[in-house]
PDB file with SEQRES, HELIX, SHEET and CRYST1 records, atoms N, CA, C and O in Angstrom:
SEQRES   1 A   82  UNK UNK UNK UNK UNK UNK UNK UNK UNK UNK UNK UNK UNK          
SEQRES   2 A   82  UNK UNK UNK UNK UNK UNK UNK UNK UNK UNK UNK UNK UNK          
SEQRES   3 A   82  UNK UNK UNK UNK UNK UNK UNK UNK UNK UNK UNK UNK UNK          
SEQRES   4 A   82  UNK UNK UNK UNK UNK UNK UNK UNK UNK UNK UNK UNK UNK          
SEQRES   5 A   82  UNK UNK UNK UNK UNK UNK UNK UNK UNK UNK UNK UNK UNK          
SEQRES   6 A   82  UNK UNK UNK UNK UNK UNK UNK UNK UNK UNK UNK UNK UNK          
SEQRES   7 A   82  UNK UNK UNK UNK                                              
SHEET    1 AA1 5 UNK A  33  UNK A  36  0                                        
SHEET    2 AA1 5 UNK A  78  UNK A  81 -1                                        
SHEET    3 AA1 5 UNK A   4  UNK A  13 -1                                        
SHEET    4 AA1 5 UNK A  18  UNK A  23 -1                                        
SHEET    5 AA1 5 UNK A  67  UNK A  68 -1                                        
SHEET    1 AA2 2 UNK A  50  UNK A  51  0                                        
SHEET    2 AA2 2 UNK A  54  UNK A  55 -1                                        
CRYST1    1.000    1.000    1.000  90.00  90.00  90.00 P 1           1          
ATOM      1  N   UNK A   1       8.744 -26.214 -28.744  1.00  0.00           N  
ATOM      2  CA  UNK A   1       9.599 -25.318 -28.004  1.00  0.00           C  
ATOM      3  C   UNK A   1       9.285 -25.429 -26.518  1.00  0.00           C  
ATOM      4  O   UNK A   1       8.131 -25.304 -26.107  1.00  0.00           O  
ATOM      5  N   UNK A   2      10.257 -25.649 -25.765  1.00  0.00           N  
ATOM      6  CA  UNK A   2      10.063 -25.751 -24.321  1.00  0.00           C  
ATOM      7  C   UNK A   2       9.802 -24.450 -23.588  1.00  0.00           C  
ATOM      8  O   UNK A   2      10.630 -23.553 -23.744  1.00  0.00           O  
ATOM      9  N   UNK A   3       8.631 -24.212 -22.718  1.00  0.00           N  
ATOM     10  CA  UNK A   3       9.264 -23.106 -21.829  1.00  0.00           C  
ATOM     11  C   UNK A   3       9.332 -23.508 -20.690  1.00  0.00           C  
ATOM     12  O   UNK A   3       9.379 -24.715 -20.451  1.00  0.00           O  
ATOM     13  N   UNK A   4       9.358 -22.259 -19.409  1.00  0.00           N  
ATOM     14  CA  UNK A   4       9.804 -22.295 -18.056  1.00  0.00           C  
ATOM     15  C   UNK A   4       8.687 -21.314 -17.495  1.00  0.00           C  
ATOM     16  O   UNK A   4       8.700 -20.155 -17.910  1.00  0.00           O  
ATOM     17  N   UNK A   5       7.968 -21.605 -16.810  1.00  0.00           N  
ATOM     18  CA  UNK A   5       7.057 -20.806 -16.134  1.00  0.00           C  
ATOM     19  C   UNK A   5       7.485 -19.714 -15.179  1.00  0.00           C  
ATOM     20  O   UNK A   5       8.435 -19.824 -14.403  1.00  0.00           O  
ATOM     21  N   UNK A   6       6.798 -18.773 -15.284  1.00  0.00           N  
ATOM     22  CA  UNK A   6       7.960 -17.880 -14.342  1.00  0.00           C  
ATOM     23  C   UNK A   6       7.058 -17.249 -13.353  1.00  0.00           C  
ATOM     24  O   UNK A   6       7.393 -16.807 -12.254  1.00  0.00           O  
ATOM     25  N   UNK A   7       5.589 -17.262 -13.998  1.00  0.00           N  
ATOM     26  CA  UNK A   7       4.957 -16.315 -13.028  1.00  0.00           C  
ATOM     27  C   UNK A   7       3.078 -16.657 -13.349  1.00  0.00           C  
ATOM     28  O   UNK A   7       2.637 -17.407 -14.219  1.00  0.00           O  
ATOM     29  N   UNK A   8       2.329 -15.901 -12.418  1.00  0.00           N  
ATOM     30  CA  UNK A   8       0.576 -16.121 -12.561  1.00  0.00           C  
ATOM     31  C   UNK A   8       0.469 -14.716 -12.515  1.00  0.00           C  
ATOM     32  O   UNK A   8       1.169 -13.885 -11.935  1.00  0.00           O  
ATOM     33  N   UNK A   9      -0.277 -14.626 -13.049  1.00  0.00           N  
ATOM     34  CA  UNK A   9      -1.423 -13.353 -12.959  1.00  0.00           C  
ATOM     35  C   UNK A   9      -2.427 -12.757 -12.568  1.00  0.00           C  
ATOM     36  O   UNK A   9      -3.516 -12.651 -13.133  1.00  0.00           O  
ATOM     37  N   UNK A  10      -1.797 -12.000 -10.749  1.00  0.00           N  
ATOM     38  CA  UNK A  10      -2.863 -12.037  -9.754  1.00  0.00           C  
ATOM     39  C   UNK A  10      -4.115 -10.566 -10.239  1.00  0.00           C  
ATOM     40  O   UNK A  10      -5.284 -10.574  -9.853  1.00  0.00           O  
ATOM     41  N   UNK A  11      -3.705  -9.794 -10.841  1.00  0.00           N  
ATOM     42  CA  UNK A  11      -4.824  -8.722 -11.303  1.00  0.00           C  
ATOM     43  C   UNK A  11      -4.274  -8.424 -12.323  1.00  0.00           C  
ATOM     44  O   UNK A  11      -3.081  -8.463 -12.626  1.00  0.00           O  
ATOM     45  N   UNK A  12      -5.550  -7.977 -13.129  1.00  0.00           N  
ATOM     46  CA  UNK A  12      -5.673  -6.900 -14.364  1.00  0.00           C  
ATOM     47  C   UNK A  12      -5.823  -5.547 -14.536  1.00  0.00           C  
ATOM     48  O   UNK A  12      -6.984  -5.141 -14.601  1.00  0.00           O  
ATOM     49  N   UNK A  13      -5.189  -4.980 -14.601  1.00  0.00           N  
ATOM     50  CA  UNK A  13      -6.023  -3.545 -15.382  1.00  0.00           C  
ATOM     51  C   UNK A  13      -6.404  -3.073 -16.206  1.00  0.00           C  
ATOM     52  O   UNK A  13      -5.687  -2.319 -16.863  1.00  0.00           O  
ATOM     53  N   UNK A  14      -7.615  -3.291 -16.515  1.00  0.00           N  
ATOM     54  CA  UNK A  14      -7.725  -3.535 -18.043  1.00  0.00           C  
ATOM     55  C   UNK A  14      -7.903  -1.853 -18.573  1.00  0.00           C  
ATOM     56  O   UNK A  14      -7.787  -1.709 -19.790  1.00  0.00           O  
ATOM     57  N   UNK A  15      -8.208  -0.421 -17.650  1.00  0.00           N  
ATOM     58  CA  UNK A  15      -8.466   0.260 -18.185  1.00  0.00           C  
ATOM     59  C   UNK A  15      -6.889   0.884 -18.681  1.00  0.00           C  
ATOM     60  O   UNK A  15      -6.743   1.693 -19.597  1.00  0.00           O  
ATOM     61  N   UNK A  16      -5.825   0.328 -17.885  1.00  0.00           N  
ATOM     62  CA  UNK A  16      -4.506   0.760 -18.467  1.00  0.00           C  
ATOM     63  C   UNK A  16      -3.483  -0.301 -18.792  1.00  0.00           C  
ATOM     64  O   UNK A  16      -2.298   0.031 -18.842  1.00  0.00           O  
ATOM     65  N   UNK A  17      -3.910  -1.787 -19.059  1.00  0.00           N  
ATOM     66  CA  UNK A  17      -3.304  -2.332 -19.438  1.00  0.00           C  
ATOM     67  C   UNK A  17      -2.182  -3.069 -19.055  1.00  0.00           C  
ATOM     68  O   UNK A  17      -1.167  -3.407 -19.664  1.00  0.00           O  
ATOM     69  N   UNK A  18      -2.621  -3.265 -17.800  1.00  0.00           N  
ATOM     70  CA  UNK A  18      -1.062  -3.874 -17.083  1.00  0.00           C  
ATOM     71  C   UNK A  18      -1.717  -4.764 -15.921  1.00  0.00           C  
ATOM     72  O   UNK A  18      -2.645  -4.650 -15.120  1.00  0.00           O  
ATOM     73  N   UNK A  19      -0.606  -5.843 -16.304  1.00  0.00           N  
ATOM     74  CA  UNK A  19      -1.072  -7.324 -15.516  1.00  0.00           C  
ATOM     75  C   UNK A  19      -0.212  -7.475 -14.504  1.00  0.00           C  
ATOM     76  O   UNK A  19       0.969  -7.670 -14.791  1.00  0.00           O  
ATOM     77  N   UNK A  20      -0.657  -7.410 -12.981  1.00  0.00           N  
ATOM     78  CA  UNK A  20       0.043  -7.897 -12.025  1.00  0.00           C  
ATOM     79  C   UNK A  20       1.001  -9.340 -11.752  1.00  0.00           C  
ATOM     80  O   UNK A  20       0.211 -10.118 -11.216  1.00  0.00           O  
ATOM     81  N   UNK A  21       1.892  -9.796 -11.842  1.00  0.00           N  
ATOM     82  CA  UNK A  21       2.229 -10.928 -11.953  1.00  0.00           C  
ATOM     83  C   UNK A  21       2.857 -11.452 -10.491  1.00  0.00           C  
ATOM     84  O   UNK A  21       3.664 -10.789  -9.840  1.00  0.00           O  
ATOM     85  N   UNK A  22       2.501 -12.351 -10.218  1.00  0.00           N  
ATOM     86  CA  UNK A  22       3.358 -12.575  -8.864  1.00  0.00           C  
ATOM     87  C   UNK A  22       4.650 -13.912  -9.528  1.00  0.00           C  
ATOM     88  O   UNK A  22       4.427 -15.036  -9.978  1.00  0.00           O  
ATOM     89  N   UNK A  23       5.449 -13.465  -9.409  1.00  0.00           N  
ATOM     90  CA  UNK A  23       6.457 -14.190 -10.166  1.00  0.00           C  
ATOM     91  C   UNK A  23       6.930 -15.576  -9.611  1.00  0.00           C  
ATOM     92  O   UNK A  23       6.276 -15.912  -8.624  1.00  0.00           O  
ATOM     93  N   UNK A  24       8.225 -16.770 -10.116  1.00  0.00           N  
ATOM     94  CA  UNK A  24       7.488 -17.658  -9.166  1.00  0.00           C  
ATOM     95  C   UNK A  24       9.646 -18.202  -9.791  1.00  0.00           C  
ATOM     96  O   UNK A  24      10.473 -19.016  -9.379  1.00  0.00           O  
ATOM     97  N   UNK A  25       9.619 -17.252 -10.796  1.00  0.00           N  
ATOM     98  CA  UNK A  25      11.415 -17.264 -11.370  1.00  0.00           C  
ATOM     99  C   UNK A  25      11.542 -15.745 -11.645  1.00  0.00           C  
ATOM    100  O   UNK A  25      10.673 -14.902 -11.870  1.00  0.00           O  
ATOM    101  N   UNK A  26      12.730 -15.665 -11.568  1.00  0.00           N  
ATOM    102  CA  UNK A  26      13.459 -14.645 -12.535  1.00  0.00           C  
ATOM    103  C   UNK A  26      13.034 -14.153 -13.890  1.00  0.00           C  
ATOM    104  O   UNK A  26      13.016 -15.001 -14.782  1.00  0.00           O  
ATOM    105  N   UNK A  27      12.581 -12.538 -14.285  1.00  0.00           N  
ATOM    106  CA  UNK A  27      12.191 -12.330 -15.325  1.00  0.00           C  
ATOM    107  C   UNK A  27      12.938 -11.087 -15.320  1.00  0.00           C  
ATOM    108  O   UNK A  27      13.120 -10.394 -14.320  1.00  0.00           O  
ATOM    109  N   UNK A  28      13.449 -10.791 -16.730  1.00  0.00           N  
ATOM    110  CA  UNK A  28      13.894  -9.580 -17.329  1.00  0.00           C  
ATOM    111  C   UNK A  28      13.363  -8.630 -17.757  1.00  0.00           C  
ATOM    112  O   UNK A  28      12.202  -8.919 -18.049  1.00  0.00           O  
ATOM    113  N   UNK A  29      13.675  -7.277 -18.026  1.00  0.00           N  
ATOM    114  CA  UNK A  29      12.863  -6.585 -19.156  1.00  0.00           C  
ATOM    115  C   UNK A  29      13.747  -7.141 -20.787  1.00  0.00           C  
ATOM    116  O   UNK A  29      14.942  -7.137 -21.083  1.00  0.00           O  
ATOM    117  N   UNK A  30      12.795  -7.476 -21.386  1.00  0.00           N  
ATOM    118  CA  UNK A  30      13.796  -8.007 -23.229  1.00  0.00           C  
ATOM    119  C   UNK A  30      13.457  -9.282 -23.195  1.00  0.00           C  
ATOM    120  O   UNK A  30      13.482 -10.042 -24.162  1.00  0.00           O  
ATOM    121  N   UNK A  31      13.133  -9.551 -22.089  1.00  0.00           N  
ATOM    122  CA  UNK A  31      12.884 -11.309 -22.281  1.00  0.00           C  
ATOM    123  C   UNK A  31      11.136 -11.487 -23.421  1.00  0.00           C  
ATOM    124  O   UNK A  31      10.239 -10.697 -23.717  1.00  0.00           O  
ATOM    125  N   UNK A  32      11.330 -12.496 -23.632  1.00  0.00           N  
ATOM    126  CA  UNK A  32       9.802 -12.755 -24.536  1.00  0.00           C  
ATOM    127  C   UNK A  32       9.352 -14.001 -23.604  1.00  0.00           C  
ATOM    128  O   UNK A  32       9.928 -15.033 -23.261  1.00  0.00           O  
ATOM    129  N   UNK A  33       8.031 -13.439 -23.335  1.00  0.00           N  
ATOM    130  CA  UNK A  33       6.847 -14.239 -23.025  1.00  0.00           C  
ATOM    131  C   UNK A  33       5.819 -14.886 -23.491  1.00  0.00           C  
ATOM    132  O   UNK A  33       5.484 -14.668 -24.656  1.00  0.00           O  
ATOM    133  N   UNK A  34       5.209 -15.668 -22.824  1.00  0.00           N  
ATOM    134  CA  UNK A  34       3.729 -16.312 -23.409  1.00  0.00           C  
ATOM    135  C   UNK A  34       2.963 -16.247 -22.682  1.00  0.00           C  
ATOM    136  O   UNK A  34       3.487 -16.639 -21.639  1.00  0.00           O  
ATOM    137  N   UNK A  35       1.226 -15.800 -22.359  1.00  0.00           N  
ATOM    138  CA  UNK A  35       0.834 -15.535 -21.774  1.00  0.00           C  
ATOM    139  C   UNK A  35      -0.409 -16.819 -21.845  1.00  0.00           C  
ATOM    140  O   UNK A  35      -1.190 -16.801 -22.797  1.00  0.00           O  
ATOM    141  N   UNK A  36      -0.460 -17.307 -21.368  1.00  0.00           N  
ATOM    142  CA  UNK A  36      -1.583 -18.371 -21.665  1.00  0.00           C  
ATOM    143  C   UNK A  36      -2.820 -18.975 -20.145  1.00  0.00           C  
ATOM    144  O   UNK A  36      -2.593 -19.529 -19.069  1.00  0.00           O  
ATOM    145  N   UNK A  37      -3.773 -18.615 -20.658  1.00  0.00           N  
ATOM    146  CA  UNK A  37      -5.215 -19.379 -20.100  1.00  0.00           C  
ATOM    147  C   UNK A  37      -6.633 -19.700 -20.715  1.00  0.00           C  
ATOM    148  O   UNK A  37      -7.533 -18.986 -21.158  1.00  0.00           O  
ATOM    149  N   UNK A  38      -6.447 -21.238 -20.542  1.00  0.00           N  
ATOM    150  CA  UNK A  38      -7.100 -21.864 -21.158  1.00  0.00           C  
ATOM    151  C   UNK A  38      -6.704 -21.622 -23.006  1.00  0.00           C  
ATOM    152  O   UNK A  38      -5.593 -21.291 -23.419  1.00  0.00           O  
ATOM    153  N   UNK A  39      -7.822 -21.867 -23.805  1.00  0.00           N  
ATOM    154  CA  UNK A  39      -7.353 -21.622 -25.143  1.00  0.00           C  
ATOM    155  C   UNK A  39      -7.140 -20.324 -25.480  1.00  0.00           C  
ATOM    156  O   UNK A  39      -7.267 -20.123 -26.687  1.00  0.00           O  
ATOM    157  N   UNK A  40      -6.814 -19.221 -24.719  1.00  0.00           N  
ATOM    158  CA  UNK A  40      -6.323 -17.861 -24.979  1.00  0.00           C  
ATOM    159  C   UNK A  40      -4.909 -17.633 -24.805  1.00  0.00           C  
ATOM    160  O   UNK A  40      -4.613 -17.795 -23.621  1.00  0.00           O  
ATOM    161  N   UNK A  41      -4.152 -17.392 -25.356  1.00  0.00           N  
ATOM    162  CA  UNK A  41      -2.777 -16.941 -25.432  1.00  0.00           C  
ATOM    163  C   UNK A  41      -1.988 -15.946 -26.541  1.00  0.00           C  
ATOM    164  O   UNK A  41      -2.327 -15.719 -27.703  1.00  0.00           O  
ATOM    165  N   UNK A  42      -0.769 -15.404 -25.766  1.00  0.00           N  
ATOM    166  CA  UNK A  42      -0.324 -14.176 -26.930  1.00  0.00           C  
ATOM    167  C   UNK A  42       0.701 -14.596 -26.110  1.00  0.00           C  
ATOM    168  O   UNK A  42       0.834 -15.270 -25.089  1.00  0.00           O  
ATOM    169  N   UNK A  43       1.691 -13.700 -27.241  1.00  0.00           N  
ATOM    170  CA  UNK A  43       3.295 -13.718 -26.637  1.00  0.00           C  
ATOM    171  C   UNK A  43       3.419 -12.261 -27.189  1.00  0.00           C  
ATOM    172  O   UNK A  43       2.833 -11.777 -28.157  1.00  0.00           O  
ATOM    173  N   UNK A  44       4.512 -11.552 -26.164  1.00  0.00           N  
ATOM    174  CA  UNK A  44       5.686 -10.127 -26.082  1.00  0.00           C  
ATOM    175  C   UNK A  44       6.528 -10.088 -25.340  1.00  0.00           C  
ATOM    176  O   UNK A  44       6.767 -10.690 -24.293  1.00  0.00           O  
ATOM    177  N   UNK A  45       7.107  -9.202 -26.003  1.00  0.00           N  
ATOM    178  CA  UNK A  45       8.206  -9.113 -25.437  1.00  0.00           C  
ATOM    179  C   UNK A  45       8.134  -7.997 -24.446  1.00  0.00           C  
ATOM    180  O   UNK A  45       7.558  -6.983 -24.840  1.00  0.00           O  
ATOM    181  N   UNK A  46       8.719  -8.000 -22.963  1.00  0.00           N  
ATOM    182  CA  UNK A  46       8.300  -7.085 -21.818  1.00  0.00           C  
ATOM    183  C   UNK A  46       9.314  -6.068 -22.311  1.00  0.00           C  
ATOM    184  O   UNK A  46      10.511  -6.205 -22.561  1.00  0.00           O  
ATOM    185  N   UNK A  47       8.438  -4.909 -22.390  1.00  0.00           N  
ATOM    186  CA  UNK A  47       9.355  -3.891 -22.379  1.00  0.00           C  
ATOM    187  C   UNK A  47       9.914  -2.631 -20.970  1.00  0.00           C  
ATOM    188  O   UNK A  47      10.793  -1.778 -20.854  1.00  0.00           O  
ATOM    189  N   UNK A  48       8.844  -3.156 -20.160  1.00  0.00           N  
ATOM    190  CA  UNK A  48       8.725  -2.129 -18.699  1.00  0.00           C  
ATOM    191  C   UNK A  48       7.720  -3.437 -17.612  1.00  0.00           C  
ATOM    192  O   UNK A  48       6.746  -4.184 -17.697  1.00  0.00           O  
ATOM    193  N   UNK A  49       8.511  -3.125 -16.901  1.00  0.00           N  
ATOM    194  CA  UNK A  49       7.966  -3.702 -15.569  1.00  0.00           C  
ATOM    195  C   UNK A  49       8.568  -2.689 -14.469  1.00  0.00           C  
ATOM    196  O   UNK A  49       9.618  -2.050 -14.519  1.00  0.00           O  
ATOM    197  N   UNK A  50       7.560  -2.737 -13.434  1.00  0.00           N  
ATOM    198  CA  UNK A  50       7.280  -2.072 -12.077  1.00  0.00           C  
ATOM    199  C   UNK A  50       7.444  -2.914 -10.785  1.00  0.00           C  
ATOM    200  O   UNK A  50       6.997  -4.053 -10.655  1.00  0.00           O  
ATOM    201  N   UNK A  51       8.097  -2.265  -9.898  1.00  0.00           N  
ATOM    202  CA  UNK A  51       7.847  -2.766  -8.944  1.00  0.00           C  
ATOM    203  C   UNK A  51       7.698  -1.861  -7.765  1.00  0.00           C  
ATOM    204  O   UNK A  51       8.605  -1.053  -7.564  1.00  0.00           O  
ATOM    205  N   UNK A  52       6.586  -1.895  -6.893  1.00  0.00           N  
ATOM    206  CA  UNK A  52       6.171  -0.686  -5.916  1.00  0.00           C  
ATOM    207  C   UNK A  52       6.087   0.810  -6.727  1.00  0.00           C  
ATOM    208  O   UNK A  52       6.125   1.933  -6.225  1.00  0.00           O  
ATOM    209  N   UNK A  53       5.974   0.472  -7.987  1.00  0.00           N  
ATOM    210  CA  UNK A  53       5.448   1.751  -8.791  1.00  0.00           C  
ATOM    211  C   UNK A  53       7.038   2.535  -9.442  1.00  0.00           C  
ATOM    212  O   UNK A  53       7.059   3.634  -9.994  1.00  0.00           O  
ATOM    213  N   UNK A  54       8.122   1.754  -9.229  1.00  0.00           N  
ATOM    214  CA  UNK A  54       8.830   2.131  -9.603  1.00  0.00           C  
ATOM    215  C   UNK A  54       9.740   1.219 -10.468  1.00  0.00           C  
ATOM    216  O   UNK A  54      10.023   0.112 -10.009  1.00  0.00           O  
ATOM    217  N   UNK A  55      10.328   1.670 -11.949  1.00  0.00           N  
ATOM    218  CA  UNK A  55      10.701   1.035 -12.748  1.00  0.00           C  
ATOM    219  C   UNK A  55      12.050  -0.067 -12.703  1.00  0.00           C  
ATOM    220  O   UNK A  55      13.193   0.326 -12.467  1.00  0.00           O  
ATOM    221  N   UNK A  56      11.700  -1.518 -12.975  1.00  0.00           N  
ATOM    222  CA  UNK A  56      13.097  -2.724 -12.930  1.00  0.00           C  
ATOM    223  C   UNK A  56      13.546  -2.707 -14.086  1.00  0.00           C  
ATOM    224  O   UNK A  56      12.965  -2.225 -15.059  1.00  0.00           O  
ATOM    225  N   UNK A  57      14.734  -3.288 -14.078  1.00  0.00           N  
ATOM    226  CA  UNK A  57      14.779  -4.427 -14.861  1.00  0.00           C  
ATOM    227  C   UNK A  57      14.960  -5.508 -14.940  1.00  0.00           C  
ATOM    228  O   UNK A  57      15.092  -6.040 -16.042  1.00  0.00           O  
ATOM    229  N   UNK A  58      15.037  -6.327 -13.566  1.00  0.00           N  
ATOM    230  CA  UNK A  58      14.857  -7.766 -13.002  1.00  0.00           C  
ATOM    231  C   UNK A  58      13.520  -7.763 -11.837  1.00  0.00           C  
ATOM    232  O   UNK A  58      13.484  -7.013 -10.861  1.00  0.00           O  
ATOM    233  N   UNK A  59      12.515  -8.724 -12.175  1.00  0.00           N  
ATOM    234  CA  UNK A  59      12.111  -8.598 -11.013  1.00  0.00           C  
ATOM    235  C   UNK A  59      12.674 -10.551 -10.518  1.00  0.00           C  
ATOM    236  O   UNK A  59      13.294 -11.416 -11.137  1.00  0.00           O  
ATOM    237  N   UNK A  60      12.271 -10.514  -9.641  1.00  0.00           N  
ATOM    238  CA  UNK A  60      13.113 -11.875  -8.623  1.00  0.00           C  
ATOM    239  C   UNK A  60      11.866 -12.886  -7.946  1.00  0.00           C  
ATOM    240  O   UNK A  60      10.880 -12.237  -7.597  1.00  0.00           O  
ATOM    241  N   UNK A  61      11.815 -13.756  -7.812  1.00  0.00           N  
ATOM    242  CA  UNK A  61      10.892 -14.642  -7.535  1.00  0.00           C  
ATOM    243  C   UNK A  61      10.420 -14.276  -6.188  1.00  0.00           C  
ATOM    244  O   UNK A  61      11.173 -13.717  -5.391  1.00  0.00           O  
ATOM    245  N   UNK A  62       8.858 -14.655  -5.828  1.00  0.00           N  
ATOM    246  CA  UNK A  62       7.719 -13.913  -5.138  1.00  0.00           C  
ATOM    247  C   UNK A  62       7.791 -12.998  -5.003  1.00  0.00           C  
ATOM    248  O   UNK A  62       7.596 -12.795  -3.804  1.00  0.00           O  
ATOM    249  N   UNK A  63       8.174 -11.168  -6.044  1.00  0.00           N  
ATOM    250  CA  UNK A  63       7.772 -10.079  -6.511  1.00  0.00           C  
ATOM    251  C   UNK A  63       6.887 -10.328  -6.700  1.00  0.00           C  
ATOM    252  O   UNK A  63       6.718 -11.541  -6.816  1.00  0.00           O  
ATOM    253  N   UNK A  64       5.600  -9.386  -6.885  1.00  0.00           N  
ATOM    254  CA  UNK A  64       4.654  -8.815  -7.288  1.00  0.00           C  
ATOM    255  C   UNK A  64       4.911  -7.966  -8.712  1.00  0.00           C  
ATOM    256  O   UNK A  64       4.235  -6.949  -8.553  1.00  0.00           O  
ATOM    257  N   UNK A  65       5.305  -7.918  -9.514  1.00  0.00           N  
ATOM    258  CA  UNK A  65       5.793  -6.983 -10.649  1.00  0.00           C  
ATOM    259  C   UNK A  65       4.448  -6.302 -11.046  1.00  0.00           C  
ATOM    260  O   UNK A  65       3.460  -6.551 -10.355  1.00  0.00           O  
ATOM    261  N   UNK A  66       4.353  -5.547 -12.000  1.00  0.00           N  
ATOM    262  CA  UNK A  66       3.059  -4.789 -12.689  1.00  0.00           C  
ATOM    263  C   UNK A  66       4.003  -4.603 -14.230  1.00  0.00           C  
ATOM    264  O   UNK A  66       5.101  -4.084 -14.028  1.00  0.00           O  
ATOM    265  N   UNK A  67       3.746  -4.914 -15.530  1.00  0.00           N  
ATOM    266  CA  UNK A  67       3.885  -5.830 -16.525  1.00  0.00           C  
ATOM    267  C   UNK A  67       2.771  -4.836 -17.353  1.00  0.00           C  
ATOM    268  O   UNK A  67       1.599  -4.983 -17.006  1.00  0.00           O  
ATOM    269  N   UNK A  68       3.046  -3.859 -18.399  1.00  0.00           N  
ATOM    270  CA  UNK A  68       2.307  -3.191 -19.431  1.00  0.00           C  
ATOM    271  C   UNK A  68       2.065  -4.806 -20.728  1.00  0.00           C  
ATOM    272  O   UNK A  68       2.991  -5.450 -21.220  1.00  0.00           O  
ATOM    273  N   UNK A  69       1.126  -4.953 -20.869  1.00  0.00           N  
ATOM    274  CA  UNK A  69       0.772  -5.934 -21.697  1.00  0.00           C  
ATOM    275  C   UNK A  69       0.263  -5.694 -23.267  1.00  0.00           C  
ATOM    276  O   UNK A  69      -0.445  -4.717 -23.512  1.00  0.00           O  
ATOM    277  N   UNK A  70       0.412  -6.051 -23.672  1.00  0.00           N  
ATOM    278  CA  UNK A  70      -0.094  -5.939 -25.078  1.00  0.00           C  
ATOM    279  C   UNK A  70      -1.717  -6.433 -25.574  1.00  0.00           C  
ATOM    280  O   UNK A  70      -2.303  -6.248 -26.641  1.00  0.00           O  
ATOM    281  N   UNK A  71      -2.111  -7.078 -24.413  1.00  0.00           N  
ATOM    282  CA  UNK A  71      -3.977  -7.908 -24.942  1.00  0.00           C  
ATOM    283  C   UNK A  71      -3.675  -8.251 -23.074  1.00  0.00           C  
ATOM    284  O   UNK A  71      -2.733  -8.293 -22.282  1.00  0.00           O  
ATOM    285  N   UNK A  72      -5.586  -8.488 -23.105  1.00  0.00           N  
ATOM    286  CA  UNK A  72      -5.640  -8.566 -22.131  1.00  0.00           C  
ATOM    287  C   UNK A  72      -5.204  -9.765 -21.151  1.00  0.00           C  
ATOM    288  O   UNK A  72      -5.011 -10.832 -21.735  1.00  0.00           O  
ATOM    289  N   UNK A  73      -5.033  -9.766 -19.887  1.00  0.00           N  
ATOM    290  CA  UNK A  73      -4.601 -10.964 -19.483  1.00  0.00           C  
ATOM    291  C   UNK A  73      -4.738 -10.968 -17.900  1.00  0.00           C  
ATOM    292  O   UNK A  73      -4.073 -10.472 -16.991  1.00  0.00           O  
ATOM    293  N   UNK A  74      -5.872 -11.731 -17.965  1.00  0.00           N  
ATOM    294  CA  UNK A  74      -7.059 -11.927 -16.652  1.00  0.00           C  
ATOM    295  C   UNK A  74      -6.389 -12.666 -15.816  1.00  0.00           C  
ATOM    296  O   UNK A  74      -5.388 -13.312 -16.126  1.00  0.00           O  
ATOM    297  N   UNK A  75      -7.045 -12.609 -14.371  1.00  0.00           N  
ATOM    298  CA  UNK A  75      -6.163 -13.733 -13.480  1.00  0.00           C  
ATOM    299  C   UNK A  75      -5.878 -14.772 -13.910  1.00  0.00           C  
ATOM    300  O   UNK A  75      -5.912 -15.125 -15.089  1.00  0.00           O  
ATOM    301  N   UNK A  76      -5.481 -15.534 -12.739  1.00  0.00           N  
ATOM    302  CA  UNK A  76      -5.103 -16.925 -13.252  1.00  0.00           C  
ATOM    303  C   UNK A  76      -4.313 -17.414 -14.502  1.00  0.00           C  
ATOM    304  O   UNK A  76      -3.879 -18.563 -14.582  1.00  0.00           O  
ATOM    305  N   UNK A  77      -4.100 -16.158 -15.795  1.00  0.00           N  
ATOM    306  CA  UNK A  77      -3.349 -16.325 -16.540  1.00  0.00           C  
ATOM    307  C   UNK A  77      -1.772 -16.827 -16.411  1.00  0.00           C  
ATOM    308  O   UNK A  77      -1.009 -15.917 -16.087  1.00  0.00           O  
ATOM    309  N   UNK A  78      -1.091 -18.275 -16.633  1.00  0.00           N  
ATOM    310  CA  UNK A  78       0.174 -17.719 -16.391  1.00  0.00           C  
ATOM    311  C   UNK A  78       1.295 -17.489 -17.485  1.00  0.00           C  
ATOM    312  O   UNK A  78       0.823 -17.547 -18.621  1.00  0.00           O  
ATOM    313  N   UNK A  79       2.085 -17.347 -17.460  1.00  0.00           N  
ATOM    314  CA  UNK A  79       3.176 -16.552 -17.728  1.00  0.00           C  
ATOM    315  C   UNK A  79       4.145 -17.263 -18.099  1.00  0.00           C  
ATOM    316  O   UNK A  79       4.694 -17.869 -17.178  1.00  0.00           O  
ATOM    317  N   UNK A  80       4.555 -17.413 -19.093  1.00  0.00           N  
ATOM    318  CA  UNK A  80       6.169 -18.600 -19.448  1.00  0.00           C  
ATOM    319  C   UNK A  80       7.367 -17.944 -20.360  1.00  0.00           C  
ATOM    320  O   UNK A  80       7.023 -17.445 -21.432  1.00  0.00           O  
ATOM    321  N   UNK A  81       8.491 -17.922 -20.063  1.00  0.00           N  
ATOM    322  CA  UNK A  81       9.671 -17.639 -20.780  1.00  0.00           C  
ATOM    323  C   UNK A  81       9.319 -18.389 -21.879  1.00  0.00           C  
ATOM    324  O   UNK A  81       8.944 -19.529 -21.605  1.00  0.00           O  
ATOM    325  N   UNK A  82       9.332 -17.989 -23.412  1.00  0.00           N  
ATOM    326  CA  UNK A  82       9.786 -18.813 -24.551  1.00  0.00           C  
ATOM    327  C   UNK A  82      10.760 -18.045 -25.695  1.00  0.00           C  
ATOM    328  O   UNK A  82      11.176 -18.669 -26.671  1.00  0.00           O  
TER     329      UNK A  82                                                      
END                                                                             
């Protein structure tokens, strides 16, 4: 299955669960992701993303989004449409 990279993962929060992404394409809320670094990876589907603390549902390439995650997902992680 092909994907499309959309974004990296400049911070974590791990005590609430949400990964900063600096985006790099177009991402939806409904879209399904893959989150992958190194041999660690998960996929979900975004259900809420933020931007300046307030709720999208597109964020647009070089946003900063904030991304509720399902497992953790440390910098440098990036991010692919599949």
């Amino acid at each position: 299955m092909r994907k499309t990279e959309v974004g990296k993962v400049i911070h974590y929060y791990d005590k609430i669960g949400v990964a900063i992404v600096r985006l790099s394409k177009s991402l939806t809320v409904g879209g399904k992701v893959k989150f992958e670094k190194g041999d660690y990876s998960f996929e979900q589907i975004i259900e809420s993303m933020q931007l300046d603390h307030k709720p999208i549902s597109e964020g647009k390439s070089k946003e900063e989004v904030a991304i509720k995650v399902d497992q953790a997902a440390k910098e440098g992680t990036i991010v692919s449409l599949v």
